[in-house]
C-alpha positions in Angstrom: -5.1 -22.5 5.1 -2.0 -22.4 3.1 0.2 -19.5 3.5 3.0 -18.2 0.5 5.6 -16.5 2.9 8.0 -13.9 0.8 9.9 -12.2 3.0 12.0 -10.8 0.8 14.6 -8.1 1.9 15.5 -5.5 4.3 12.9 -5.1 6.9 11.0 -7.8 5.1 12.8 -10.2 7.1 12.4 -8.6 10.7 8.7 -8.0 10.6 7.4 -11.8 9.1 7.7 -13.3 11.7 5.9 -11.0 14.2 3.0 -10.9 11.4 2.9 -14.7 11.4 2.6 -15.0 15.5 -0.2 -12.4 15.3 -2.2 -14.1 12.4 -1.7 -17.2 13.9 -3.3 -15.8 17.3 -6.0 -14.3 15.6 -6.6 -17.4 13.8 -6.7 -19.3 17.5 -8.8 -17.5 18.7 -11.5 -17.7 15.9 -11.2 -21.5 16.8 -10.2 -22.2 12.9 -7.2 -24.6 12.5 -3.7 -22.9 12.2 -2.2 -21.6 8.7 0.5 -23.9 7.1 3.5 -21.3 5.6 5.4 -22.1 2.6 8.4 -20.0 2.9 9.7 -18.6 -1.0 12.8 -16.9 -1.4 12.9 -14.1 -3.2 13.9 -10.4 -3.7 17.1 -8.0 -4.3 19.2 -10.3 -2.0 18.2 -13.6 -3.7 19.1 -12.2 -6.8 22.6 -11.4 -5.7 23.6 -14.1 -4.5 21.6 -16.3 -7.5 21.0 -14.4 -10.2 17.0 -15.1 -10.0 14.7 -13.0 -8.7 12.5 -16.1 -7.1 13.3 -19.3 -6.4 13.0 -22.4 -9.0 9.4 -22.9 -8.9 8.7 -20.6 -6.6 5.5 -18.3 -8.5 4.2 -22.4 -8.8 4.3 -22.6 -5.4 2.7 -19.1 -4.8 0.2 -19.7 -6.9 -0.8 -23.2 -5.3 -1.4 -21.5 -1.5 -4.8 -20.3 -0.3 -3.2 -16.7 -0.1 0.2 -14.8 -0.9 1.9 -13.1 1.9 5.1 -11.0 0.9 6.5 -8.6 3.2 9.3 -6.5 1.2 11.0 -6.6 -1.7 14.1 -4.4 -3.2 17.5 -3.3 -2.1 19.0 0.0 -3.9 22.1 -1.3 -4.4 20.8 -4.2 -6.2 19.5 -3.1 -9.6 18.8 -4.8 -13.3 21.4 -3.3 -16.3 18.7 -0.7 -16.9 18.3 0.9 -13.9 15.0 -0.8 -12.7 14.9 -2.7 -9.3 14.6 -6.6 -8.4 10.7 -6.8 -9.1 9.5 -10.3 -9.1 6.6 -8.9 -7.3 5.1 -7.0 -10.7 5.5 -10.5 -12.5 2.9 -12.0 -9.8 0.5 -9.3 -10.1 0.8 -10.1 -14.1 0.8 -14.1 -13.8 -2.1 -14.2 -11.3 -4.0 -11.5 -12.8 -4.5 -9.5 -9.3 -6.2 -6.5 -11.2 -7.8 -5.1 -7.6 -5.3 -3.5 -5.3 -7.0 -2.3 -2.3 -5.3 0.3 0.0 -7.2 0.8 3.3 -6.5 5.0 4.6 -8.2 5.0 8.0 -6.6 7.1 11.0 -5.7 4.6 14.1 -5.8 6.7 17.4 -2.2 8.0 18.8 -0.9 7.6 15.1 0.4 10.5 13.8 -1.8 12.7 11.6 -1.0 15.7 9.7 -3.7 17.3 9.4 -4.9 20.3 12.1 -8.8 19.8 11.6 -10.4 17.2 13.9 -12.4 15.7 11.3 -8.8 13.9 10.1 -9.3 11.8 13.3 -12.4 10.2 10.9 -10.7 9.2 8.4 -11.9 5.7 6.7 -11.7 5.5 3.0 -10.2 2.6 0.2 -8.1 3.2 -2.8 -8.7 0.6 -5.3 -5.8 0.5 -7.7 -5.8 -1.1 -10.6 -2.8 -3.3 -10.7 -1.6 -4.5 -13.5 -2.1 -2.1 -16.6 -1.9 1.4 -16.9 1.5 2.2 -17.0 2.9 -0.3 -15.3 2.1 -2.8 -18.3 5.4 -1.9 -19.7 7.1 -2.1 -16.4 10.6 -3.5 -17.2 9.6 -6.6 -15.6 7.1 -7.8 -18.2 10.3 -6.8 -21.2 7.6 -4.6 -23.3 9.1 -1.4 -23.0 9.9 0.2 -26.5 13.8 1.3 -25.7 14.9 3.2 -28.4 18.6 3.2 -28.1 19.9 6.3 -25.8 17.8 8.7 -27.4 14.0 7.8 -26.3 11.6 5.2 -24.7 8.6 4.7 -24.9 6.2 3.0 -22.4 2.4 2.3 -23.4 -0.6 2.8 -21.2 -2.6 -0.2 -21.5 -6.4 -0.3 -20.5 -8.6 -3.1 -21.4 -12.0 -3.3 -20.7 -12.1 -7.1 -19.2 -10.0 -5.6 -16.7 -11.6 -2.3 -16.1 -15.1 -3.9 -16.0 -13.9 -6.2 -12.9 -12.2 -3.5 -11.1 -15.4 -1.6 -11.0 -17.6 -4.3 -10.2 -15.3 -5.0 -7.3 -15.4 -1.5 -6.2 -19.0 -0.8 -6.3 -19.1 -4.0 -4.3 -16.8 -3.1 -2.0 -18.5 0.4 -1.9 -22.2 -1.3 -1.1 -20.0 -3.6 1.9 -19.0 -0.8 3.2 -22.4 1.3 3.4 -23.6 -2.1 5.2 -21.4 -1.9 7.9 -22.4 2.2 8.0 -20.0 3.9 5.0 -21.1 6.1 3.2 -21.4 3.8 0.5 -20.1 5.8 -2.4 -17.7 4.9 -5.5 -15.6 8.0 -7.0 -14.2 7.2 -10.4 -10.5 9.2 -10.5 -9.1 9.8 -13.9 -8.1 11.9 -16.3 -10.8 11.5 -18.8 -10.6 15.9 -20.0 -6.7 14.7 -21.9 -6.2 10.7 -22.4 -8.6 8.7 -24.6 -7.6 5.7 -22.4 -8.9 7.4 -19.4 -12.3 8.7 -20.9 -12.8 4.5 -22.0 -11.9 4.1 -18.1 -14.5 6.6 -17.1 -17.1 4.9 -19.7 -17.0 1.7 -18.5 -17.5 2.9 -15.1 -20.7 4.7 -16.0 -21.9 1.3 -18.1 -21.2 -0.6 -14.9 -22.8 2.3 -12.2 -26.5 1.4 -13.3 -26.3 -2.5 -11.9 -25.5 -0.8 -8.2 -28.6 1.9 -7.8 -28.2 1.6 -4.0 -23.9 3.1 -4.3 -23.8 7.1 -4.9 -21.4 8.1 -7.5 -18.9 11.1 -8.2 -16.0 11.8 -10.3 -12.8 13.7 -10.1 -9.8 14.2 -12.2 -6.7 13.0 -10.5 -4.7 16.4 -10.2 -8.2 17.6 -8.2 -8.9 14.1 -5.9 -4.8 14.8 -4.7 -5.9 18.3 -3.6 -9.0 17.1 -2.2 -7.2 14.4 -0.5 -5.4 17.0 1.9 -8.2 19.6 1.6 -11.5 17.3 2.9 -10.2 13.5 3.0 -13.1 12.7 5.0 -15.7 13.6 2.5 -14.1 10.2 0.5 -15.2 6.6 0.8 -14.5 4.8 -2.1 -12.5 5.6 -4.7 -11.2 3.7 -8.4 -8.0 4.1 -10.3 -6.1 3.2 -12.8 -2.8 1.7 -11.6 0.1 4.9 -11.6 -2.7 7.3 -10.1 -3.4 4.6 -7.4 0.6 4.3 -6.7 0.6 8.0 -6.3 -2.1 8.9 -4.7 -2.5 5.4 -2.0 1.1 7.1 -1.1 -0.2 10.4 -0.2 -3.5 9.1 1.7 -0.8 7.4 3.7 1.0 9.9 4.7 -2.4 11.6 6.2 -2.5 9.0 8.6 0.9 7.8 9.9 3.0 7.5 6.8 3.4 4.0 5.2 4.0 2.3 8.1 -0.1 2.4 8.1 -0.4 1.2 4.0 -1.8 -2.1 4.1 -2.7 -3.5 1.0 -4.2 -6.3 -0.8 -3.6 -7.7 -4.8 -7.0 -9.7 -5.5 -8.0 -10.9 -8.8 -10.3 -13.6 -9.8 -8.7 -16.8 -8.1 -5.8 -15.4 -6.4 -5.0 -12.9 -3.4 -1.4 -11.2 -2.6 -0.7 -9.1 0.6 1.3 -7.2 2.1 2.7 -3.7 4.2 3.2 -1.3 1.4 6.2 0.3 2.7 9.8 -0.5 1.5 12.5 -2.5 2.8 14.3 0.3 4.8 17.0 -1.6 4.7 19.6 1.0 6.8 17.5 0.0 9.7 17.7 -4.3 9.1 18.0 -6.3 11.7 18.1 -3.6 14.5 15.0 -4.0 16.1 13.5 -0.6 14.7 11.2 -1.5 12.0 7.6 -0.8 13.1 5.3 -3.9 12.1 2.2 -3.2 12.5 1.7 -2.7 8.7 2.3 -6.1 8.2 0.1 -6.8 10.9 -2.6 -4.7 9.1 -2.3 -6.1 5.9 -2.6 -10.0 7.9 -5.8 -9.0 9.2 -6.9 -7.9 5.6 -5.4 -11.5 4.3 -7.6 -12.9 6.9 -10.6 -10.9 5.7 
């Protein structure tokens, strides 16, 4: 198994190797042979020092391994003219077409959890993200933002049904997975179908593709209602389908019901390719000091592994 290592910046650099000794024991002790790592520089501090986000040939490279591995990417101080920060990460998600981003919420015992009821301590639900359109298909990293000198821009919403038609075959199969290993095994399609066109074709194409899985319950909710349902009855949730700025948003909040995003695993799958990694930041006020807590990045190598 070939392994695409990014560590990237910040705390990206503490916690890789940690993540690498504990895939690499879990890997042992599956008796399968030990992952090769190809080691990519890239990030904020790359940049800097370069004026590149990645290294020369470096997305070839990424795209050439059995799996993508990148641990954290961005440093404040280090931005584009624009604003925007050191992203080389979006252009992956674009190049390799990783449309599924799957966000595991599931509360660990002796992690922190916000909420009082006792029913938080059951906890186990996905957010699929889509993960590269919606908004983010005029991120400033793909250059197709409409910038309209300093009086306006304009960023377009982009939803295509090839896309959308995988993402929800991959969630109703992930959904039907799930009930097999005793889920409920249901899909809820989140959107805001009532105001945007776009999201009423996202909503469509989920009800097209619901009749191929009989055996996965369905349900709906707008987005504004599914975040107030996420701290109101989180365990009532299984499954649930986004486009890609609700699924920023609302993987964020689920997070923070149990432990914050030092629990946000996360994997990028498309068709041929797969990208992990924690989904915190790079924190990096705390670099170097032996505070950062890595067992997101272990998480997220046990969802590689998967």
């Amino acid at each position: 198994m070939q392994i695409a290592m990014i560590r990237g910046d910040g705390i990206g650099v503490d916690v890789a190797d940690a993540t690498r000794a504990v895939v690499d024991a879990a890997v042992a002790r599956a008796k399968c042979p030990a992952p090769k790592y190809n080691d990519i520089h890239a990030g904020a501090g790359y940049f800097r020092e370069t004026g590149r986000d990645i290294e020369d040939g470096g997305e070839d490279r990424a795209g050439k391994a059995d799996a993508i591995f990148l641990v954290a990417i961005g440093l404040p101080s280090v931005r584009h003219a624009d604003g925007t920060e050191i992203s080389p990460h979006l252009r992956l998600r674009d190049r390799f077409q990783l449309y599924a981003g799957v966000r595991p919420v599931k509360a660990y015992p002796n992690a922190p959890q916000r909420l009082a009821d006792p029913r938080a301590a059951g906890i186990d639900m996905v957010i699929l993200r889509e993960s590269t359109e919606g908004p983010f298909y005029s991120a400033a990293a793909h250059g197709r933002s409409d910038i309209r000198g300093d009086t306006e821009v304009r960023d377009t919403l982009g939803i295509t049904r090839a896309t959308t038609e995988k993402l929800h075959h991959f969630g109703f199969r992930l959904a039907r997975r799930r009930k097999a290993r005793g889920r409920p095994g249901r899909l809820t399609c989140v959107d805001k179908a009532n105001v945007f066109a776009s999201m009423a074709f996202f909503r469509r194409i989920f009800d097209e593709v619901a009749p191929l899985y009989p055996d996965v319950g369905t349900s709906y909710n707008y987005v504004d209602a599914q975040a107030l349902n996420l701290i109101r009855n989180p365990w009532d949730y299984d499954v649930m389908v986004m486009e890609n700025m609700f699924g920023d948003i609302l993987s964020d909040l689920a997070g923070g019901l149990v432990g914050g995003m030092g629990m946000a695993a996360c994997g990028e799958i498309g068709d041929d390719h797969g990208l992990f990694q924690p989904a915190h930041g790079s924190a990096p006020d705390i670099m170097g000091q032996d505070k950062a807590n890595p067992l997101v990045a272990f998480l997220s190598g046990a969802l590689m592994l998967d």
